[in-house]
C-alpha atoms as an extended CHARMM CRD file, in Angstrom:
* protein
*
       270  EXT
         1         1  UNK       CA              0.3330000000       -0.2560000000        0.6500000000  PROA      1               0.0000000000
         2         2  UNK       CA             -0.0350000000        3.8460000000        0.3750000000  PROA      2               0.0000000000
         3         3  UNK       CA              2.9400000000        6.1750000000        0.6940000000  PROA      3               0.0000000000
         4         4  UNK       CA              3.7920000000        9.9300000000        0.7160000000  PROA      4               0.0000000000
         5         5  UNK       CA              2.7560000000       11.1870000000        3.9640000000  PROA      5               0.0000000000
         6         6  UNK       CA              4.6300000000       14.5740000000        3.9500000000  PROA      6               0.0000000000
         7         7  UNK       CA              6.1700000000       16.5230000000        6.8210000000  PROA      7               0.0000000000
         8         8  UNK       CA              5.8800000000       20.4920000000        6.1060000000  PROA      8               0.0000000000
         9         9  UNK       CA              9.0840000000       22.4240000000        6.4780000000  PROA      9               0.0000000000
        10        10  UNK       CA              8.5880000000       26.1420000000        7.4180000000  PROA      10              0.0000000000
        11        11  UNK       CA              9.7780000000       27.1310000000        4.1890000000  PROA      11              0.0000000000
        12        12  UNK       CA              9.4380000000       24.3770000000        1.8010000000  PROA      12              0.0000000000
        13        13  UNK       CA              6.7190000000       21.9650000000        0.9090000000  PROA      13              0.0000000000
        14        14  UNK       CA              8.6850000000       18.5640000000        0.6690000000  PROA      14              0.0000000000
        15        15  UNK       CA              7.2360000000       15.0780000000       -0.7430000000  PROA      15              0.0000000000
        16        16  UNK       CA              8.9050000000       11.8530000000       -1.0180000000  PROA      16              0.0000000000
        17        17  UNK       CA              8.6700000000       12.1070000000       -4.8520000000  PROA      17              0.0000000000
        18        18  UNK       CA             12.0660000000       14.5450000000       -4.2660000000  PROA      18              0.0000000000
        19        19  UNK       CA             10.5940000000       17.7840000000       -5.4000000000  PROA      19              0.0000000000
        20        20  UNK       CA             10.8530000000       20.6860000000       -3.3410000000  PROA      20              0.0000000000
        21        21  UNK       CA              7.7690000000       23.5670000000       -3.9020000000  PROA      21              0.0000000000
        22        22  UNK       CA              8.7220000000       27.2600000000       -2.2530000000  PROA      22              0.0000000000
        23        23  UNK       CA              5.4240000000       28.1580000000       -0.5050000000  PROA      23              0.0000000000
        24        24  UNK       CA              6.6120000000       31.9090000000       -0.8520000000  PROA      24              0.0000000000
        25        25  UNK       CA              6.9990000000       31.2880000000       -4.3980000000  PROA      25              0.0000000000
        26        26  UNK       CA              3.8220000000       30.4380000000       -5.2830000000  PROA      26              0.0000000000
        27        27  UNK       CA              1.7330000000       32.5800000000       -7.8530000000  PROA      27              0.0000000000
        28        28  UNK       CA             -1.4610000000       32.6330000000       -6.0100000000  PROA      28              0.0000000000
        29        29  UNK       CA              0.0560000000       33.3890000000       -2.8230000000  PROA      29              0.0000000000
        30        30  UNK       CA              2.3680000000       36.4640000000       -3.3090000000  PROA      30              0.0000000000
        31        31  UNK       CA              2.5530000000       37.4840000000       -0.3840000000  PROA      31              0.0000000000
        32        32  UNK       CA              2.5370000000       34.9110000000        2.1480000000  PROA      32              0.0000000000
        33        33  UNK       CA              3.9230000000       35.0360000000        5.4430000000  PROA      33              0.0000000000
        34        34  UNK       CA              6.1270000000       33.6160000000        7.8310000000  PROA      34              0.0000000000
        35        35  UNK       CA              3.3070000000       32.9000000000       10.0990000000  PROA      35              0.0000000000
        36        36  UNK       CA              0.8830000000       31.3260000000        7.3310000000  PROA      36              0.0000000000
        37        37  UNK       CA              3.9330000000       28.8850000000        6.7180000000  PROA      37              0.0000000000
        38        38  UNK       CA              3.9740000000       27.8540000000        9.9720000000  PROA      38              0.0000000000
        39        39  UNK       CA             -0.1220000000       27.1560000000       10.1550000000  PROA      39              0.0000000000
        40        40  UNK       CA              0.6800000000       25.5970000000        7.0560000000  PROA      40              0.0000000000
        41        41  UNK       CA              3.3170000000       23.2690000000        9.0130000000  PROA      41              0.0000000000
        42        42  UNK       CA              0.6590000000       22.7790000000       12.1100000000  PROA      42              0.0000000000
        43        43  UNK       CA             -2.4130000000       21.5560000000        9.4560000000  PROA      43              0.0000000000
        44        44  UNK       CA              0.2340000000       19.0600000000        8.1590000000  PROA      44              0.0000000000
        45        45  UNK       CA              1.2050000000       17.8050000000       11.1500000000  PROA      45              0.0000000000
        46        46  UNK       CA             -2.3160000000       17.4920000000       12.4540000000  PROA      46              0.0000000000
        47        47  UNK       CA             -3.1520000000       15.3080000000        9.5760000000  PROA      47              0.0000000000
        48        48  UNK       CA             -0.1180000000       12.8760000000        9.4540000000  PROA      48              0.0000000000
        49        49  UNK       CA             -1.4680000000       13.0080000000       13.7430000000  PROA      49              0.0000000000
        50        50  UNK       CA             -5.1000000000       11.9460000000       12.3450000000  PROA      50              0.0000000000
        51        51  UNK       CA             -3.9240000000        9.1660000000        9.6090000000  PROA      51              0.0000000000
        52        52  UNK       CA             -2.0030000000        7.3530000000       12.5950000000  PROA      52              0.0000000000
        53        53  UNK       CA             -4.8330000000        7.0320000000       14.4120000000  PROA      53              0.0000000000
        54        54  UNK       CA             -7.1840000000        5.9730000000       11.6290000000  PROA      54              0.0000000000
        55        55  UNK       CA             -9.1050000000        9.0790000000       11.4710000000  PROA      55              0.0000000000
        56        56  UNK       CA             -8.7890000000        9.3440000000        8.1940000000  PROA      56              0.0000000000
        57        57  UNK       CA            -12.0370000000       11.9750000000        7.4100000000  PROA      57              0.0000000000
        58        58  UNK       CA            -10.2700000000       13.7620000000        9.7410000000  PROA      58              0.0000000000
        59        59  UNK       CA             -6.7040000000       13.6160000000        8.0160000000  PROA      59              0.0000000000
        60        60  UNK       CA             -8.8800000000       14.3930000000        4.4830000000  PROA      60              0.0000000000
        61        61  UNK       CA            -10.1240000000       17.7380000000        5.9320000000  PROA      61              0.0000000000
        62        62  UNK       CA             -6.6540000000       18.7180000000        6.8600000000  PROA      62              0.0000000000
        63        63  UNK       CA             -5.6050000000       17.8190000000        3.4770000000  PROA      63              0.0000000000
        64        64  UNK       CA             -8.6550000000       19.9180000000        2.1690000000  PROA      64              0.0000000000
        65        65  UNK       CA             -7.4580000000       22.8560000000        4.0430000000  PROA      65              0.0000000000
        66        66  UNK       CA             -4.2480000000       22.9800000000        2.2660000000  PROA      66              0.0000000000
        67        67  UNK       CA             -5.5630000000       22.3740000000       -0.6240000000  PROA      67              0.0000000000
        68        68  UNK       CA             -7.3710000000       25.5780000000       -0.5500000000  PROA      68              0.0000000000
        69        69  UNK       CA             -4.3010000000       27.5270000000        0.4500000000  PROA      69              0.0000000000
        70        70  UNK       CA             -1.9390000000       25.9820000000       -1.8740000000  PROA      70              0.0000000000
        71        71  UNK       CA             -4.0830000000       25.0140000000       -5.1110000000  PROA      71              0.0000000000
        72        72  UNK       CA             -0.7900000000       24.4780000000       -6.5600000000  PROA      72              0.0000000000
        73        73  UNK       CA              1.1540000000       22.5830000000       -4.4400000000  PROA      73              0.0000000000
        74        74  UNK       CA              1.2060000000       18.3640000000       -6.2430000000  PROA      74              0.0000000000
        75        75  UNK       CA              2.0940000000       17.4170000000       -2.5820000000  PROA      75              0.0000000000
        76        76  UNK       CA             -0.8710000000       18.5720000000       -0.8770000000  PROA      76              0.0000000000
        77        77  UNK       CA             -2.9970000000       16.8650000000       -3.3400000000  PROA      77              0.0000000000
        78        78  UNK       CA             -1.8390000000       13.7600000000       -3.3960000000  PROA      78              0.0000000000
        79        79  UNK       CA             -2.2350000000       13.2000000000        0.4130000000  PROA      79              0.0000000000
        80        80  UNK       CA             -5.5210000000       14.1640000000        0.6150000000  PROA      80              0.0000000000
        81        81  UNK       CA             -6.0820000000       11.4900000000       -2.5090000000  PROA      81              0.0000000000
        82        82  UNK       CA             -4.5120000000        9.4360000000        0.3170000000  PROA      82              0.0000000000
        83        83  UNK       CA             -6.9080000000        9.5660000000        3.0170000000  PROA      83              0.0000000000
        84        84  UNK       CA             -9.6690000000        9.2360000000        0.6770000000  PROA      84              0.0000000000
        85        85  UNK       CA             -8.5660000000        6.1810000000       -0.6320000000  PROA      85              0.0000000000
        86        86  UNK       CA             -8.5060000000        4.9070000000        2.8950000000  PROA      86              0.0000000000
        87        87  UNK       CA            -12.2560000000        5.7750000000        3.0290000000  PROA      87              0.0000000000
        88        88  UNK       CA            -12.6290000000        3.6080000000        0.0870000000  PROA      88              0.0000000000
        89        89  UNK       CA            -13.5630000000        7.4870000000       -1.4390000000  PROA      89              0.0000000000
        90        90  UNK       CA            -12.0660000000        5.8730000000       -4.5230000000  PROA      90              0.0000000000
        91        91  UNK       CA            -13.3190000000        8.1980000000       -7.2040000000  PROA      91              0.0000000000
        92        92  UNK       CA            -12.2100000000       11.1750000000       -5.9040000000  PROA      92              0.0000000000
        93        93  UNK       CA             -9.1350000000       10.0280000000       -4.3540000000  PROA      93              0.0000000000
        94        94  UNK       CA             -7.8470000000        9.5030000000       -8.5660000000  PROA      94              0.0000000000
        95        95  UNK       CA             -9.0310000000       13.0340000000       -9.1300000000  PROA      95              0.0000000000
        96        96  UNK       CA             -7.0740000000       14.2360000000       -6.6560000000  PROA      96              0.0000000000
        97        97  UNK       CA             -4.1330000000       11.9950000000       -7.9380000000  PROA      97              0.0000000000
        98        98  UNK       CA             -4.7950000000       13.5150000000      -11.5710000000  PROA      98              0.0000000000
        99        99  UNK       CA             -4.1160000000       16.5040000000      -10.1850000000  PROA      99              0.0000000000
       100       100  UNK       CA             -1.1760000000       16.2450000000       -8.2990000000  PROA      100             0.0000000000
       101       101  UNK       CA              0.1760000000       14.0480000000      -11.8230000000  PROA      101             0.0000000000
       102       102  UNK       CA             -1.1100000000       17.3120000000      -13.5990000000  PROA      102             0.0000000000
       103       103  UNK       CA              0.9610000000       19.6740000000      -11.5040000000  PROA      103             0.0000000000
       104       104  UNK       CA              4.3270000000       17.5890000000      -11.0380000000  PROA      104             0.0000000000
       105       105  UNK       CA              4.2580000000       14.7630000000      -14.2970000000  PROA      105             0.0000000000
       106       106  UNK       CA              7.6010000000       13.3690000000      -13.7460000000  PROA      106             0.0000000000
       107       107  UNK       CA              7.1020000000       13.0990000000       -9.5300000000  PROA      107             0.0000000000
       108       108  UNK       CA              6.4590000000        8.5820000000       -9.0520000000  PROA      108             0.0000000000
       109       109  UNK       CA              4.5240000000        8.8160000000       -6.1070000000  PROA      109             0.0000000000
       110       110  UNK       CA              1.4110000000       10.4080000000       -7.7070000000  PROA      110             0.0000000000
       111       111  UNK       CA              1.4600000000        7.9090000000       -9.9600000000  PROA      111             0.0000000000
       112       112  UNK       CA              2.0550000000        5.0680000000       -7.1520000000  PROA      112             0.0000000000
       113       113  UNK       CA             -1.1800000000        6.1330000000       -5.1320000000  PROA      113             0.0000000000
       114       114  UNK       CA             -3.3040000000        5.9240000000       -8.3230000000  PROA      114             0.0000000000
       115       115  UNK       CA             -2.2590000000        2.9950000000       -8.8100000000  PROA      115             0.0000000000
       116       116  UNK       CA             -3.4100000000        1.3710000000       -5.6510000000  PROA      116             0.0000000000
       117       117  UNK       CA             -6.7590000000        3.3080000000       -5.9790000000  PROA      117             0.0000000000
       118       118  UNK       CA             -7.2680000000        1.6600000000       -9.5410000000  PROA      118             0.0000000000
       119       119  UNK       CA             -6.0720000000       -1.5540000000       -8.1730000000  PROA      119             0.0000000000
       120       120  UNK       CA             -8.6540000000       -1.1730000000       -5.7550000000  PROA      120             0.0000000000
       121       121  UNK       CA            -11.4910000000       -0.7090000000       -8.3850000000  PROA      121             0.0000000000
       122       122  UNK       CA             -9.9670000000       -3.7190000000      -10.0900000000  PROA      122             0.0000000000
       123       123  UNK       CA             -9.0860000000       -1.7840000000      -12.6730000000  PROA      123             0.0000000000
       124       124  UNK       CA             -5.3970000000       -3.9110000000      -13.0500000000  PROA      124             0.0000000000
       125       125  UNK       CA             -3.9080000000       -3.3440000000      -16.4300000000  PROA      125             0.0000000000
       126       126  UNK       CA             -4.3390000000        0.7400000000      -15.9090000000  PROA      126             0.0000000000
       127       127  UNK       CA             -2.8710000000        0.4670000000      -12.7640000000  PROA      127             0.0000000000
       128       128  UNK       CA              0.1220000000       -1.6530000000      -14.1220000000  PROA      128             0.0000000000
       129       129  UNK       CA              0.2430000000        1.5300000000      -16.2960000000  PROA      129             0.0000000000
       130       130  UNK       CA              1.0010000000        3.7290000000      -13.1060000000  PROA      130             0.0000000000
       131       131  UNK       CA              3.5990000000        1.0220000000      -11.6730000000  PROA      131             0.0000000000
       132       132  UNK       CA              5.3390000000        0.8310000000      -15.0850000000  PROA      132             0.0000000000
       133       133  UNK       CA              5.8330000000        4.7260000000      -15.2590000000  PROA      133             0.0000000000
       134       134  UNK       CA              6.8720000000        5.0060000000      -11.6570000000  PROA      134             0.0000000000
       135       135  UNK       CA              9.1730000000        2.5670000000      -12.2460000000  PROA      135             0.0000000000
       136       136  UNK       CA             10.5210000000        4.6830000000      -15.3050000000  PROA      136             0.0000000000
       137       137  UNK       CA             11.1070000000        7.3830000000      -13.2890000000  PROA      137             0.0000000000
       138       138  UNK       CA             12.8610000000        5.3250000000      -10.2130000000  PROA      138             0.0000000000
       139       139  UNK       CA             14.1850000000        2.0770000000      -11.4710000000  PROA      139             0.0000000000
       140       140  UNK       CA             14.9950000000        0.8500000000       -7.6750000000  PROA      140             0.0000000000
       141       141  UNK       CA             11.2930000000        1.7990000000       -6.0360000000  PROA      141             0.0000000000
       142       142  UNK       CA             10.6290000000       -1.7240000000       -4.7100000000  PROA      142             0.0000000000
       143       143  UNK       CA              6.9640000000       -0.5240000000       -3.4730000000  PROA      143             0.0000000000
       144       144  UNK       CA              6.0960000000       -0.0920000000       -7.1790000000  PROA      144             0.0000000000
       145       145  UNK       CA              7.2810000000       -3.8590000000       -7.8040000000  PROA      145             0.0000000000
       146       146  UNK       CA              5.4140000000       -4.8760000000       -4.7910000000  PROA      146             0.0000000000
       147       147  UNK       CA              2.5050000000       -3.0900000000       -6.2050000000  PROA      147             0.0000000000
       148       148  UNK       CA              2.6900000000       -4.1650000000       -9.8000000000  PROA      148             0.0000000000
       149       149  UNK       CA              3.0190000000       -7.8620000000       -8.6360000000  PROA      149             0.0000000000
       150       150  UNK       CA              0.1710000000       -7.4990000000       -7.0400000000  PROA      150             0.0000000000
       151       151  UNK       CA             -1.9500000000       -5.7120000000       -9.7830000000  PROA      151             0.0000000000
       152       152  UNK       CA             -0.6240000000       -8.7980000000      -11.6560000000  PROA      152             0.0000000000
       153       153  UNK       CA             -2.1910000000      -11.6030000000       -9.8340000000  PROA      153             0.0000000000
       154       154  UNK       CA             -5.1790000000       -9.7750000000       -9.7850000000  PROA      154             0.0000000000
       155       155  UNK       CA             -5.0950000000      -10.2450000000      -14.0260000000  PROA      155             0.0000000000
       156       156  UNK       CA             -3.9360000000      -13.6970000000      -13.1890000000  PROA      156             0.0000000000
       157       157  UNK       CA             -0.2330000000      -13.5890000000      -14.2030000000  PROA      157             0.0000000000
       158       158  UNK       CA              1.5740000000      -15.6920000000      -11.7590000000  PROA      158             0.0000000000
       159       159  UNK       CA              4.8130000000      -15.3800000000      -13.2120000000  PROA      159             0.0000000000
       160       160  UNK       CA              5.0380000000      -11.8900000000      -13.9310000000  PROA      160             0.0000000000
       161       161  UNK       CA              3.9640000000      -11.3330000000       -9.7630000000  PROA      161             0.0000000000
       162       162  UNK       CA              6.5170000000      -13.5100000000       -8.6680000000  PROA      162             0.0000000000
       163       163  UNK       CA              9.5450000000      -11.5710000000      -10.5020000000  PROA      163             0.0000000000
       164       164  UNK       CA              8.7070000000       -8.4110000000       -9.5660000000  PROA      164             0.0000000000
       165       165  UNK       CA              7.8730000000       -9.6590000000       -6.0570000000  PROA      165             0.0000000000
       166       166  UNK       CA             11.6850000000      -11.1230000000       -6.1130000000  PROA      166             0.0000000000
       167       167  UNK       CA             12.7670000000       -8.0080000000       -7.3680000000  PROA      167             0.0000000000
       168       168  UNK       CA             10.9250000000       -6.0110000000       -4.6240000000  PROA      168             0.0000000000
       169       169  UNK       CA             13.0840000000       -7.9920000000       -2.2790000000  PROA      169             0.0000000000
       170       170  UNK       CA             16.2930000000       -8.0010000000       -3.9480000000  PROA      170             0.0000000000
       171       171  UNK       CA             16.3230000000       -4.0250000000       -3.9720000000  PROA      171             0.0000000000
       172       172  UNK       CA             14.5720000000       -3.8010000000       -0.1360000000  PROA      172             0.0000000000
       173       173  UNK       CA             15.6530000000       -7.1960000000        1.4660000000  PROA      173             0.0000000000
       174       174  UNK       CA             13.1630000000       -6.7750000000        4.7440000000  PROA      174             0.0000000000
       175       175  UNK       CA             10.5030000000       -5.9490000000        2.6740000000  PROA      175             0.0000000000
       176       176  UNK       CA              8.0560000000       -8.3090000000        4.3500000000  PROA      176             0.0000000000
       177       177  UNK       CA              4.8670000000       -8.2060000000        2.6260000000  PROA      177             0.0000000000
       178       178  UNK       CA              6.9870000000       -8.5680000000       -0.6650000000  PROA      178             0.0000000000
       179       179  UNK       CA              8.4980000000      -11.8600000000        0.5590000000  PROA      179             0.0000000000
       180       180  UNK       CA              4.7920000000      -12.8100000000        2.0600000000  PROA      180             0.0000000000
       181       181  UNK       CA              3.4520000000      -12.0140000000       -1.5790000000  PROA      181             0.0000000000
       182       182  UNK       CA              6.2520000000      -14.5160000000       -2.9040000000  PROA      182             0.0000000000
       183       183  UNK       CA              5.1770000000      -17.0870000000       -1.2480000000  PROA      183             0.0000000000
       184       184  UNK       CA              1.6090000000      -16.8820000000       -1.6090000000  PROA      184             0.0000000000
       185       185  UNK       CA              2.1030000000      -16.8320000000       -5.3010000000  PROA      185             0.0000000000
       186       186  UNK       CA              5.0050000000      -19.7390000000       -4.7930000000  PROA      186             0.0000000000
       187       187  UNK       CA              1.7490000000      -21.6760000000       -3.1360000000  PROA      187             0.0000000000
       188       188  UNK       CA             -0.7200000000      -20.9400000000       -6.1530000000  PROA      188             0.0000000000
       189       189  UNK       CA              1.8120000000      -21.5550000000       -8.3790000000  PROA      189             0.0000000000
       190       190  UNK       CA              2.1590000000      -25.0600000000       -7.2200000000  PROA      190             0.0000000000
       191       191  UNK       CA              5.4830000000      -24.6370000000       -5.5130000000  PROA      191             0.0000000000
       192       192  UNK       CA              4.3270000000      -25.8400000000       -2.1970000000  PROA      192             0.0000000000
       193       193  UNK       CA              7.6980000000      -26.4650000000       -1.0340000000  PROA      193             0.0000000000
       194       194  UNK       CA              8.7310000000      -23.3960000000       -1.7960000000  PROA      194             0.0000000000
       195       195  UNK       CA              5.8280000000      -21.8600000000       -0.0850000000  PROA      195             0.0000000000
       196       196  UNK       CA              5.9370000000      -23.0850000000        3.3320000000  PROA      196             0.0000000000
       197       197  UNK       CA              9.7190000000      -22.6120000000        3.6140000000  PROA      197             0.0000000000
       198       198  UNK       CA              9.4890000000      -18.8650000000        2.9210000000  PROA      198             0.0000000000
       199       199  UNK       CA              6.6290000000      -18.8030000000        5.0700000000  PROA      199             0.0000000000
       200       200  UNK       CA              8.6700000000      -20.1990000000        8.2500000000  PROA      200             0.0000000000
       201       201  UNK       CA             11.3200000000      -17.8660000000        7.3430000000  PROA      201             0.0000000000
       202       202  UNK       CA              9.2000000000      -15.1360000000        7.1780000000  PROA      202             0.0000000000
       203       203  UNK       CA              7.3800000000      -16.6830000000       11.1750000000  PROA      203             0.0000000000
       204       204  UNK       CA             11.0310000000      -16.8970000000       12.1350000000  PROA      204             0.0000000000
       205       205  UNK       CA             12.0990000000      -13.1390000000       11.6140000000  PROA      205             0.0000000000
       206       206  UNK       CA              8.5260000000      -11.5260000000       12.2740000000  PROA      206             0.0000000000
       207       207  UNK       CA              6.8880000000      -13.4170000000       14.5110000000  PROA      207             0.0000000000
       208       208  UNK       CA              4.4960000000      -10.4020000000       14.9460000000  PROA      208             0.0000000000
       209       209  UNK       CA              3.3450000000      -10.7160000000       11.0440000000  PROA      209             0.0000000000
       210       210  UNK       CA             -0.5570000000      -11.4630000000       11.2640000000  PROA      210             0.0000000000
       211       211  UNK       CA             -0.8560000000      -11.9320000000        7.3140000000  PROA      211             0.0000000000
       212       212  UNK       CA              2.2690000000      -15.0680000000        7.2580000000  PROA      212             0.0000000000
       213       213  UNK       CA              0.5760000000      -16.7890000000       10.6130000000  PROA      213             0.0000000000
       214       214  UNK       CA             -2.5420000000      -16.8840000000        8.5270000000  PROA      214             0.0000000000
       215       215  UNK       CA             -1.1210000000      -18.1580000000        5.7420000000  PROA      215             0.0000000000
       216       216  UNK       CA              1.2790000000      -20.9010000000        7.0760000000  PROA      216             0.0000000000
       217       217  UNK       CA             -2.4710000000      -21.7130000000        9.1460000000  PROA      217             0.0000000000
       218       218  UNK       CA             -3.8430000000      -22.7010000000        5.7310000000  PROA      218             0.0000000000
       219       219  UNK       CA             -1.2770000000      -24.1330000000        4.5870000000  PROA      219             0.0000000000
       220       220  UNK       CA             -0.2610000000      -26.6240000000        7.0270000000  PROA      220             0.0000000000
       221       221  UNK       CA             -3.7320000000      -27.4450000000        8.0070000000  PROA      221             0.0000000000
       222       222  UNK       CA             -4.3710000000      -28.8520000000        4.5060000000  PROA      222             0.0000000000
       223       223  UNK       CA             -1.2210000000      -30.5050000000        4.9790000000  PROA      223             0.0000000000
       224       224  UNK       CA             -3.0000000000      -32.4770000000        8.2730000000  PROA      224             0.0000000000
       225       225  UNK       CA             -0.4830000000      -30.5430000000       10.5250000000  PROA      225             0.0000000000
       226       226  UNK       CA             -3.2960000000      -29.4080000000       12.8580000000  PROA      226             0.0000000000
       227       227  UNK       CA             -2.0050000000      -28.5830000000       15.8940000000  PROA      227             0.0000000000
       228       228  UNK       CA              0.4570000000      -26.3010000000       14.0950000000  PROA      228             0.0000000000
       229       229  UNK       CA             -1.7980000000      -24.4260000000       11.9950000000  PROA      229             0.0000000000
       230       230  UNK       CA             -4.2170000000      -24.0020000000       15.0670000000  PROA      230             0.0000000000
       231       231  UNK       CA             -0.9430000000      -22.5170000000       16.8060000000  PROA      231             0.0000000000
       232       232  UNK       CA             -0.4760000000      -20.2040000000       14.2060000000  PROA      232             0.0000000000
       233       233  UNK       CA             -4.0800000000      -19.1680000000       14.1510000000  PROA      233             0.0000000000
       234       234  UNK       CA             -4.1460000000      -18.2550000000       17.8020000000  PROA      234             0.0000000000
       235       235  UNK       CA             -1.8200000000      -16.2070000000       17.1260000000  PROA      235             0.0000000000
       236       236  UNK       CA             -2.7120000000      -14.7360000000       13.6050000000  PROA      236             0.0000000000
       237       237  UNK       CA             -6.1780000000      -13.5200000000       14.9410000000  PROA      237             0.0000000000
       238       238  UNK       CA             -5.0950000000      -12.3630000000       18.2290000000  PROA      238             0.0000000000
       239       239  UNK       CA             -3.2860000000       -9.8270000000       16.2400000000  PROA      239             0.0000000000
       240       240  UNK       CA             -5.9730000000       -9.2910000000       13.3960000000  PROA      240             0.0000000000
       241       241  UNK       CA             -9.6540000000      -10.9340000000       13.3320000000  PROA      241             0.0000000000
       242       242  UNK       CA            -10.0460000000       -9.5470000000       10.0050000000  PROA      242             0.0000000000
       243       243  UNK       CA             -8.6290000000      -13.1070000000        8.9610000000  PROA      243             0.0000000000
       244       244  UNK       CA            -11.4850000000      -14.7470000000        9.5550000000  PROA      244             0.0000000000
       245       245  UNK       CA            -13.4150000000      -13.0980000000        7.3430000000  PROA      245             0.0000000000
       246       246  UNK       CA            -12.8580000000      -15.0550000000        4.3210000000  PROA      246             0.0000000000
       247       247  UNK       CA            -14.5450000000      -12.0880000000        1.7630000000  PROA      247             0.0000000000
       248       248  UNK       CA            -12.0230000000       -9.8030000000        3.3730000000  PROA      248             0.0000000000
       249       249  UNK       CA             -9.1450000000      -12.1800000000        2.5150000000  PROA      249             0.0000000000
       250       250  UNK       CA            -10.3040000000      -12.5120000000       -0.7630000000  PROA      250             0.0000000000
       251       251  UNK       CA            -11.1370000000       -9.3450000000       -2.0450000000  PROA      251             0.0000000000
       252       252  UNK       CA             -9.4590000000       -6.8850000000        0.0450000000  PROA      252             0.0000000000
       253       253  UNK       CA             -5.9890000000       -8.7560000000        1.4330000000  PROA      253             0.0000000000
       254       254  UNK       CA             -6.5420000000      -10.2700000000       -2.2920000000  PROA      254             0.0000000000
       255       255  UNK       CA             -4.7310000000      -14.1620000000       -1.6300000000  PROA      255             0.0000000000
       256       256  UNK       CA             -4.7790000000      -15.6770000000       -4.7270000000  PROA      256             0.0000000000
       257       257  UNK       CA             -7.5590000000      -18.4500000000       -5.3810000000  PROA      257             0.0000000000
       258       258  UNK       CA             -5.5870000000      -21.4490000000       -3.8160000000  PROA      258             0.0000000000
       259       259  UNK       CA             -4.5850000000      -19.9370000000       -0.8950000000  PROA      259             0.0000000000
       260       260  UNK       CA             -8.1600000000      -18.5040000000       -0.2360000000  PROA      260             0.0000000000
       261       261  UNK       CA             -8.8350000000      -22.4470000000       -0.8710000000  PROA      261             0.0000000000
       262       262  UNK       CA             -6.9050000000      -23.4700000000        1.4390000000  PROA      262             0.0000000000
       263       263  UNK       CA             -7.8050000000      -21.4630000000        4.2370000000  PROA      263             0.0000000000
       264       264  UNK       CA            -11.3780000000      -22.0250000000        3.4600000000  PROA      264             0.0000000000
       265       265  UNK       CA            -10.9060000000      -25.4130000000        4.3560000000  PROA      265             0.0000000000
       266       266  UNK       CA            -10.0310000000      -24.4410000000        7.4500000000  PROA      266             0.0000000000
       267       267  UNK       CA            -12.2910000000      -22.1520000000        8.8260000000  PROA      267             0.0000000000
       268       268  UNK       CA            -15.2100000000      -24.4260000000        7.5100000000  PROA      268             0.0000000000
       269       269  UNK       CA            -13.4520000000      -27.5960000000        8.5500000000  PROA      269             0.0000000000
       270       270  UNK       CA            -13.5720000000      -29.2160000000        5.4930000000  PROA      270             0.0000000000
């Protein structure tokens, strides 16, 4: 989950991270104009336009062209990191994220995107390093608890996930994919019970939710509810195929081991 798409002010740089950068001020551009600003505004604007759409090479030359204009700006930085960690462009998305760290250290959402880049290398403990220091600079960000939860199951610590997915929705209560990542853990954990009620709850209020259809599919089909789980999986793969891809579930969606299990079973009729 990747955050800090920025909208461009005509005067001000803003990010999500709460730090306002003055374009005018900046050293390397004296003497910028009112008119520069407002190209400035229009690049921006085309990117956040390109990420929507999935275009994100697109989006990353956008980013690149503010980059050049405004060397110092963390903001600017950071986004383009972004769009190349939506390439999988992993490597130089953290460079990127360095940089925007280098120019603004006590900003959180820096920090936050490396994170998921380094989670995506399956490099977990460093990136529970990021979530930790966000999380000392905003106590309340519930996408950092999300995020460390899941950098946690990927090192195996079941526990540890679950809290800070609870905590994720005690500070943002319709945080879905926090509550989804609850009860996938509840499920590996053992907590069956637990599992499936959270996952009807979660059916109940977003019955648009591919990743919970999916999961209450497994789930009930190794239960022998067929007809159920087949109901759900209609509906889970009308909304994303990418669910029956069971690498893709594994190693990108990352379910833990017994929910990948279970849903194995399925799709292989076991």
């Amino acid at each position: 989950m990747i955050r800090w798409i920025l909208t461009i002010l005509i005067i001000l740089l803003t990010w999500t991270g709460g730090i306002k950068l003055g374009l005018a001020e900046t050293p390397e551009n004296p003497n910028i104009t009112e008119n520069q600003l407002q190209q400035a505004e229009e690049i921006a604007k085309k990117a956040i336009e390109a990420t929507e759409t999935g275009n994100f090479a697109q989006a990353e030359a956008y980013w690149t062209q503010l980059v050049e204009k405004f060397p110092n700006n963390p903001a600017v930085w950071s986004n383009r990191g972004n769009a190349r960690v939506s390439q999988n462009k992993l490597k130089s998305a953290i460079t990127d994220f360095n940089q925007a760290i280098e120019l603004a250290p006590n900003a959180p959402d820096p920090y936050l995107n490396r994170g998921t880049a380094l989670e995506a290398q399956g490099k977990y403990s460093a990136a529970i390093a990021d979530y930790n220091r966000v999380l000392e600079l905003n106590p309340d960000d519930a996408m950092a608890y999300n995020n460390r939860g899941n950098a946690e199951s990927g090192e195996g610590y079941w526990e540890k996930a679950l809290t800070d997915y609870q905590k994720a929705v005690e500070i943002a209560p319709n945080f879905a994919f926090a509550r989804a990542n609850a009860a996938l853990v509840y499920y590996q954990m053992g907590k069956k019970g637990e599992a499936i009620t959270e996952m009807r709850n979660l059916v109940r209020k977003y019955p648009m939710f591919p990743d919970i259809r999916a999961a209450l599919t497994a789930v009930l089909w190794n239960m022998g509810q067929q007809g159920e789980a087949e109901s759900h999986w209609v509906a889970a793969v009308g909304m994303d195929n990418r669910y029956q891809d069971l690498n893709w579930v594994k190693n990108i969606r990352r379910w833990p081991p017994q929910m990948v299990a279970a849903l194995d079973k399925f799709l292989n009729l076991k």
